[in-house]
Kinemage of the C-alpha trace (Angstrom):
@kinemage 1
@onewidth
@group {chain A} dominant
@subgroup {mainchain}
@vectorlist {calphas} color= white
{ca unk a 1} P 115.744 116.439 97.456
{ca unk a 2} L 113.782 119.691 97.169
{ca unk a 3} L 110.978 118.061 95.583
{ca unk a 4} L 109.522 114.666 94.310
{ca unk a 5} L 110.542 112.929 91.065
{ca unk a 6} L 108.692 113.412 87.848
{ca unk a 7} L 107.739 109.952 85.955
{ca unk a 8} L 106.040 109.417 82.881
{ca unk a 9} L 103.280 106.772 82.381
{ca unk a 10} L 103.153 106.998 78.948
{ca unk a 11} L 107.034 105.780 78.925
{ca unk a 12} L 105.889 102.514 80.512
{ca unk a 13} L 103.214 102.091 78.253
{ca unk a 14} L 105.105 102.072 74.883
{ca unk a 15} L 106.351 99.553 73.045
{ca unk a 16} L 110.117 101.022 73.653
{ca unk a 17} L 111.677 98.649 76.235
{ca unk a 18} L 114.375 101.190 76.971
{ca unk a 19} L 111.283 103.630 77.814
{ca unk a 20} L 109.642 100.439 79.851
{ca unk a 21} L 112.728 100.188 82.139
{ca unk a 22} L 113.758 103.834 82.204
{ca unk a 23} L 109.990 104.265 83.981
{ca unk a 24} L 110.131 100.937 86.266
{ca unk a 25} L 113.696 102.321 87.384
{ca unk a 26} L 113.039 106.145 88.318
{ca unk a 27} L 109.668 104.709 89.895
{ca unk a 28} L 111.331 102.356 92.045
{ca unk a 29} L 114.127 104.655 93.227
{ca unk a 30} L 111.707 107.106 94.108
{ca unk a 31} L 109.609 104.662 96.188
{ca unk a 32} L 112.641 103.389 98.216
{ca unk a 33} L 113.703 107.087 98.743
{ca unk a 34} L 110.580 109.487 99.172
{ca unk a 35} L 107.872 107.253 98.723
{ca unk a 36} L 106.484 109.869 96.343
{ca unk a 37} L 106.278 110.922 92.440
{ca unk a 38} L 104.435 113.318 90.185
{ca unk a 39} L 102.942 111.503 86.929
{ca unk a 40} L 102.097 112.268 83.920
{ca unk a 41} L 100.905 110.775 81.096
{ca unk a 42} L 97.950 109.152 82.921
{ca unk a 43} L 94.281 108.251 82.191
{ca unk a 44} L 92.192 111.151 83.545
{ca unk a 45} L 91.678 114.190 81.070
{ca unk a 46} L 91.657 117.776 82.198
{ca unk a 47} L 87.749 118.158 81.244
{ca unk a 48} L 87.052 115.032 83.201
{ca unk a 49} L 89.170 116.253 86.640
{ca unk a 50} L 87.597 119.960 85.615
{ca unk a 51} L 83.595 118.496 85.656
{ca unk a 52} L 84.529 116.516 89.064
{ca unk a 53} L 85.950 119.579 90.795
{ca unk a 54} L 83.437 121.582 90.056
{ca unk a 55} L 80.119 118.768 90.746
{ca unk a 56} L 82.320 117.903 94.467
{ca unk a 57} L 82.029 122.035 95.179
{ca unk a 58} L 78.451 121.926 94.409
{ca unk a 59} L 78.107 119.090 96.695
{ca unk a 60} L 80.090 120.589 99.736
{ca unk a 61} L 78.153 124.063 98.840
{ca unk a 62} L 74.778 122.246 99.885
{ca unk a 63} L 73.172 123.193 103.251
{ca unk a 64} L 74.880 121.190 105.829
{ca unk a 65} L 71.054 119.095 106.508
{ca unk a 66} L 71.321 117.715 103.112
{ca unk a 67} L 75.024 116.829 103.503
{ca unk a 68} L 74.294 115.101 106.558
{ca unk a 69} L 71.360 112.955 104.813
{ca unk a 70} L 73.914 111.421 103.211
{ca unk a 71} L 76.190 109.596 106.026
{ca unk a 72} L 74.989 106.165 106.606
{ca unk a 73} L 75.066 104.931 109.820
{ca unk a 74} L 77.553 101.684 110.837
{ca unk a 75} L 79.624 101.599 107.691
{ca unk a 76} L 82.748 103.189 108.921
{ca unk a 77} L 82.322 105.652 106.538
{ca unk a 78} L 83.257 103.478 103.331
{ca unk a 79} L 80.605 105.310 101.235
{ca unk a 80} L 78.865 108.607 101.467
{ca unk a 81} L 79.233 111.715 103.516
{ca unk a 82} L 81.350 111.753 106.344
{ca unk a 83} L 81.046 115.270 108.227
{ca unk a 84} L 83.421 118.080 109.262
{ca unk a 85} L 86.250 116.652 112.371
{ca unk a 86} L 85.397 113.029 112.006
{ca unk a 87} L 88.437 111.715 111.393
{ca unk a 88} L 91.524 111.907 113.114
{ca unk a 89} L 94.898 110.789 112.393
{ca unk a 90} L 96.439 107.306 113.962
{ca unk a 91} L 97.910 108.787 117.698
{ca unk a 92} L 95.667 112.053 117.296
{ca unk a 93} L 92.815 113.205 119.780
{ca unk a 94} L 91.918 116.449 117.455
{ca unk a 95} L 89.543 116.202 114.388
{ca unk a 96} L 90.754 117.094 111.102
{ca unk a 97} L 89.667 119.975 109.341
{ca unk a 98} L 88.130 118.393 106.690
{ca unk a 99} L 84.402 116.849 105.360
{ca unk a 100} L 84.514 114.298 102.175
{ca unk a 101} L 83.265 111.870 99.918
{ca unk a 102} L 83.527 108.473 98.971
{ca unk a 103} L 82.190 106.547 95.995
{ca unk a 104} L 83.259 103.240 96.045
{ca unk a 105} L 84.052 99.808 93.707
{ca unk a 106} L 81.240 98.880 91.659
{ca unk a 107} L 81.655 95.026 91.443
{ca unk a 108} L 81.579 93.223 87.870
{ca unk a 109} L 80.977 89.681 87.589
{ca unk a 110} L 81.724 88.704 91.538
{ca unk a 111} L 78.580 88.211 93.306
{ca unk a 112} L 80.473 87.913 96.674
{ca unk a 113} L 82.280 90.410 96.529
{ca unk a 114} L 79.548 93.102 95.456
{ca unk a 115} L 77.645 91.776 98.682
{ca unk a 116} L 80.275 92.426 100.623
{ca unk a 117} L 81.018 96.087 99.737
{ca unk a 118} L 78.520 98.703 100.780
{ca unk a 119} L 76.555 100.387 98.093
{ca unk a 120} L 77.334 103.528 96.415
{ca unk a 121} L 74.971 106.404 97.900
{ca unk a 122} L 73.203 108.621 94.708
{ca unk a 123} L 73.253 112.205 95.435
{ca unk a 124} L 70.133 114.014 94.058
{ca unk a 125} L 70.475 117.658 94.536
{ca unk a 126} L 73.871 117.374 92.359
{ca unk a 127} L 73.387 116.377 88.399
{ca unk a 128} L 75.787 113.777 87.510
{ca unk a 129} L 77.712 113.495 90.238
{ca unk a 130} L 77.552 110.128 90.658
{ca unk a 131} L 78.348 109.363 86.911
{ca unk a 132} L 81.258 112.081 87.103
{ca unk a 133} L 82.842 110.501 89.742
{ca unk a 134} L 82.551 106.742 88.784
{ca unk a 135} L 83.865 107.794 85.571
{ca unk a 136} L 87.546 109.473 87.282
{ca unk a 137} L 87.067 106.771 89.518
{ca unk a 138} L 87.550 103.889 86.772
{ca unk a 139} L 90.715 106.245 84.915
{ca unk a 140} L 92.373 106.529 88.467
{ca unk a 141} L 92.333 102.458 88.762
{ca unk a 142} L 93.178 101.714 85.784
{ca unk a 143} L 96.342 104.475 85.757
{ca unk a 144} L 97.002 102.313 89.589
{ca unk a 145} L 97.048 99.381 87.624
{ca unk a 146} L 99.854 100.387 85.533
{ca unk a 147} L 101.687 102.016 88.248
{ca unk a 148} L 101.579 98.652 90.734
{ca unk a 149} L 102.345 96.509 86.968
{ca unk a 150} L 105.790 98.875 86.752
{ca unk a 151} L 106.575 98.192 91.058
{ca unk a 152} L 105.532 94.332 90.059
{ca unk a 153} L 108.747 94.151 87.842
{ca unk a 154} L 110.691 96.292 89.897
{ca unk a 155} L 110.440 94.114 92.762
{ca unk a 156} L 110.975 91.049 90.949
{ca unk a 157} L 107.033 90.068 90.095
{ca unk a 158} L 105.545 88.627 87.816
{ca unk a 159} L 104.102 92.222 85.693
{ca unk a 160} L 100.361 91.433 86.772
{ca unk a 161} L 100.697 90.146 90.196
{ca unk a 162} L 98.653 92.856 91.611
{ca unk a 163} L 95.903 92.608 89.149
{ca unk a 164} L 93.993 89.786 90.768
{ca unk a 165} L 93.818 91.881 93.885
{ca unk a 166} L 93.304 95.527 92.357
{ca unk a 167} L 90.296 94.704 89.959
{ca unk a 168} L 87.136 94.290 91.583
{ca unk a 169} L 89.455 95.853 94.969
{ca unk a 170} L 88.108 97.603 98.001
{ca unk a 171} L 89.328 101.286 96.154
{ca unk a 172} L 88.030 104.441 97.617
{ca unk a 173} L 87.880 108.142 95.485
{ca unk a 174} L 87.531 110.342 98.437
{ca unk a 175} L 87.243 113.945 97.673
{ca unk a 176} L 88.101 116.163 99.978
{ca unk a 177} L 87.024 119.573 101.149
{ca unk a 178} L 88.614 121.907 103.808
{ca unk a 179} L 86.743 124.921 104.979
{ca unk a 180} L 87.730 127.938 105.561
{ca unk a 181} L 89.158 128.283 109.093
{ca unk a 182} L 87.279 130.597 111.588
{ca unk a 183} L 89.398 130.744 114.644
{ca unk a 184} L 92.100 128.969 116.075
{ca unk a 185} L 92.546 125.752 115.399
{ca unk a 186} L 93.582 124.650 119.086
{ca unk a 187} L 96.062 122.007 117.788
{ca unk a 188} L 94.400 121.084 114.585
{ca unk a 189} L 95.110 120.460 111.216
{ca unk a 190} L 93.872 120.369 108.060
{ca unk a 191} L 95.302 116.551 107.673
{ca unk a 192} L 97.724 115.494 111.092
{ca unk a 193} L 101.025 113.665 110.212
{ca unk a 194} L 100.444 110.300 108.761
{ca unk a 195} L 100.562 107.175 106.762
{ca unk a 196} L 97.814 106.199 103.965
{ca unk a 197} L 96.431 102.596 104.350
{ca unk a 198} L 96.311 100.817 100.911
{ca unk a 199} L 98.149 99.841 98.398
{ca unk a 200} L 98.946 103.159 96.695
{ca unk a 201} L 97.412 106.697 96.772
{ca unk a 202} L 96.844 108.865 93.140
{ca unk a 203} L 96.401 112.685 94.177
{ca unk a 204} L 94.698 114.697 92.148
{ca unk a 205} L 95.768 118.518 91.449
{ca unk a 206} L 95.028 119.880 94.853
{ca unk a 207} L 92.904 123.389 94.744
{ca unk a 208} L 95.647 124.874 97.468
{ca unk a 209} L 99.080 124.501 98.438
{ca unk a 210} L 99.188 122.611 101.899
{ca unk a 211} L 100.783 118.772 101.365
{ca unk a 212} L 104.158 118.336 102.811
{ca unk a 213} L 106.128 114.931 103.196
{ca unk a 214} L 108.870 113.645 105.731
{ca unk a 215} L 112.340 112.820 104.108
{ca unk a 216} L 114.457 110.162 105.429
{ca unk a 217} L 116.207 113.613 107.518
{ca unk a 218} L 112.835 113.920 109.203
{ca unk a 219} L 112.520 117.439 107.388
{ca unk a 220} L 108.900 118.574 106.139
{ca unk a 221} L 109.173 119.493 102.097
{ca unk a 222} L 106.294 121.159 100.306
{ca unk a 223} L 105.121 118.884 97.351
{ca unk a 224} L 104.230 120.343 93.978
{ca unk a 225} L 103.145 119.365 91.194
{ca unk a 226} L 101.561 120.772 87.258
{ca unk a 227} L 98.023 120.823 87.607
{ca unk a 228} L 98.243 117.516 84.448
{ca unk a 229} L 100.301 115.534 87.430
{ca unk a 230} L 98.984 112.891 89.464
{ca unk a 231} L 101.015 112.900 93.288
{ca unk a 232} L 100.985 109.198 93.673
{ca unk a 233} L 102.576 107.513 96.933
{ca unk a 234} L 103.089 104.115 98.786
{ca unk a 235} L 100.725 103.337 101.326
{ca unk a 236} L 101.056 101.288 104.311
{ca unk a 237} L 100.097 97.847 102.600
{ca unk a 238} L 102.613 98.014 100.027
{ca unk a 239} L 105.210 98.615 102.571
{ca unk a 240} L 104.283 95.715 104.698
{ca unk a 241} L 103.967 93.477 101.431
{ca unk a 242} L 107.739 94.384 100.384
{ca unk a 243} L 108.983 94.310 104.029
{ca unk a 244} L 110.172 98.165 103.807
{ca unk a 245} L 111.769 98.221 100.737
{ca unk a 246} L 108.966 100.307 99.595
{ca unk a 247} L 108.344 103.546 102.072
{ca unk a 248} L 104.840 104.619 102.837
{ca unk a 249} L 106.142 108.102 103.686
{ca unk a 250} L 104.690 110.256 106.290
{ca unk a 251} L 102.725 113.370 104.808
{ca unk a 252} L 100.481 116.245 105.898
{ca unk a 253} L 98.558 118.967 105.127
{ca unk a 254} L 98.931 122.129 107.070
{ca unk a 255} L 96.620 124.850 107.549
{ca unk a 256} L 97.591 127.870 105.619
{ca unk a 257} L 98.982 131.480 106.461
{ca unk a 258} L 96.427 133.461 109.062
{ca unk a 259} L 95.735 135.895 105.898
{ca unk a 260} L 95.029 132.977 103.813
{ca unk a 261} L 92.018 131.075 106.411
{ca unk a 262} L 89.566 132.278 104.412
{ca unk a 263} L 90.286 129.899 101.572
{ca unk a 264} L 88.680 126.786 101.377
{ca unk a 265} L 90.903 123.748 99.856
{ca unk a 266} L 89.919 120.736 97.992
{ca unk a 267} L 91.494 117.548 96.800
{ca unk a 268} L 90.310 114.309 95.345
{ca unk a 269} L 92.725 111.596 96.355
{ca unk a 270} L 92.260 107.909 95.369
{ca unk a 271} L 93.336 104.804 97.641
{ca unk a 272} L 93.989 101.801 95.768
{ca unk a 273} L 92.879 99.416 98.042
{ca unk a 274} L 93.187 95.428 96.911
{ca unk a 275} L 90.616 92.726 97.728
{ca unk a 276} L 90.288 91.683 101.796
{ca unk a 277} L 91.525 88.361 100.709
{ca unk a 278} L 94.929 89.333 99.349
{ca unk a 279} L 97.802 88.189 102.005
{ca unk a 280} L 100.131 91.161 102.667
{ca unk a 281} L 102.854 89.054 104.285
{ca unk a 282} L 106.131 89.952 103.387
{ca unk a 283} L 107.136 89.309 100.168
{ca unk a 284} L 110.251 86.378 100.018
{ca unk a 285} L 111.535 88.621 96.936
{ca unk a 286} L 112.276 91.410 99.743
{ca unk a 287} L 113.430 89.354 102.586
{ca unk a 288} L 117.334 88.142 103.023
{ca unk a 289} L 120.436 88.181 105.720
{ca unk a 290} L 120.637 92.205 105.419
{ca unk a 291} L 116.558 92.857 104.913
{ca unk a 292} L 114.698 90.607 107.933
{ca unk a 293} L 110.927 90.021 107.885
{ca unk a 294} L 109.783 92.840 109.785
{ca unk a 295} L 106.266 92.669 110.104
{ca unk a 296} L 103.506 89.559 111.184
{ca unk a 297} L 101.588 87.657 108.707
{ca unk a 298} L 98.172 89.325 107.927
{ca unk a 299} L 95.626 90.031 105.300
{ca unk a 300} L 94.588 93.167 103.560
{ca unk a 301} L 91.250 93.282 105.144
{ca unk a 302} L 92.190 92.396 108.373
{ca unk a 303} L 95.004 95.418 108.546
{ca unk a 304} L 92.307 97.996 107.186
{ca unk a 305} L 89.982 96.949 109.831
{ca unk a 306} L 92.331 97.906 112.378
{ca unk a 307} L 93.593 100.850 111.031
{ca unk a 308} L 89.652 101.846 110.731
{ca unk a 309} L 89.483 101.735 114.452
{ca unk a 310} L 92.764 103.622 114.821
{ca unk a 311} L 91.281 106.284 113.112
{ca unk a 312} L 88.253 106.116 115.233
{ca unk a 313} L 85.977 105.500 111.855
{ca unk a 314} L 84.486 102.049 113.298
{ca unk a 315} L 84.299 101.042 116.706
């Protein structure tokens, strides 16, 4: 496989139940091979991913003080700023090359749960940026919600099974920015070898080539997609849930040619994350003789606060 399988939302959506199951079956094959497909036919219009590009490079153009005044202390960096070599991949010692975002859920009609979530932090120097993001924010979920209603079927679900857990979930829009590099990187990369945590991940259009995934061969392959496609993967959560049947497929971003370090990449990836409360033991649909339960009993929000530490984002 040279490159990831193309899927069309818009298939799963209409009222063609050939179209329905021709979506849920190339979507499920890809998961159990790759882990990894392009989509189309999603919620989030050009315009809007345009106006959200362009506000997140205003924000990472601001003088690194006023960056800064935005990452709040003791939150693990759930919302805010979180500042250049921060974060390191699970295993890794080096920083990543990288400084983002993140806005976060804005709770509707669950007091608990909004008082459990930190706040979203308003940026001032930036107009709109907080209302453009919130807005792709909202068209990312609900294009996740679809997606995890297709898997839902596929793995023998009920079709909303994941919609208790999704709405009103622990979801994270992160963009992303990666300077330009000005020396060697003395074992770093742009984004070290690994995993993502949740549920499922929606990628939007990358500014810069970079993203490679591990095949079942162990070989590296360069993902692409049309600027209209989403790159949406299985995280780490979804695995556990369906006891492997689902692969949360090791990816990367490497740092570019020498003659191309003075490029700066951005991305704006979202992490469908489900409430604390949802149970991600294994799944008795994907359990038998062949398929043993793999992994120990444990909930969503206890696995993210470990994997938190593992990344060195919370003590």
């Amino acid at each position: 496989m040279k490159n990831i399988p193309s899927v069309d939302l818009s298939d799963f959506l209409s009222e063609n139940p050939q179209k329905k199951q021709k979506f849920i079956k190339e979507l499920g094959q890809a998961y159990e091979e790759i882990g990894f497909v392009a989509l189309k036919g999603h919620f989030l219009s050009d315009d809007l991913t345009n106006n959200l590009y362009a506000k997140v490079k205003d924000f990472f153009n601001l003088p690194q003080k006023i960056k800064e005044s935005y990452e709040i202390e003791g939150i693990g960096g759930q919302r805010g700023y979180t500042s250049f070599g921060k974060e390191s991949a699970k295993g890794k010692k080096e920083g990543d090359l990288k400084e983002f975002w993140h806005f976060g859920q804005e709770v509707a009609g669950n007091e608990k749960l909004k008082a459990e979530y930190p706040k979203n932090v308003f940026v001032k120097e930036v107009s709109n940026f907080n209302n453009v993001g919130m807005d792709a924010y909202k068209n990312l979920e609900k294009t996740a919600i679809y997606v995890l209603r297709a898997l839902a079927i596929y793995i023998g679900l009920e079709e909303t099974y994941f919609d208790k857990y999704v709405i009103n979930g622990n979801s994270i829009l992160r963009p992303i920015h990666y300077p330009p590099i000005k020396g060697e990187p003395k074992g770093a990369v742009r984004a070290a070898a690994h995993g993502d945590i949740n549920l499922i991940t929606l990628l939007m259009g990358a500014s810069a080539s970079g993203l490679e995934v591990q095949n079942k061969q162990g070989e590296w392959i360069a993902v692409t997609a049309l600027p209209e496609q989403l790159v949406v993967n299985v995280g780490d959560m979804l695995e556990r849930l369906t006891n492997n049947k689902l692969r949360s497929t090791i990816h990367r971003v490497v740092n570019p040619p020498r003659e191309e370090w003075d490029k700066p990449r951005y991305s704006i990836p979202f992490f469908t994350h489900p409430i604390s409360e949802m149970s991600l033991n294994c799944l008795p649909e994907c359990i038998d003789d062949t398929h043993p339960k793999v992994y120990e009993d444990i909930t969503a929000g206890e696995f993210l606060n470990e994997r938190l530490k593992e990344l060195g984002l919370i003590k």
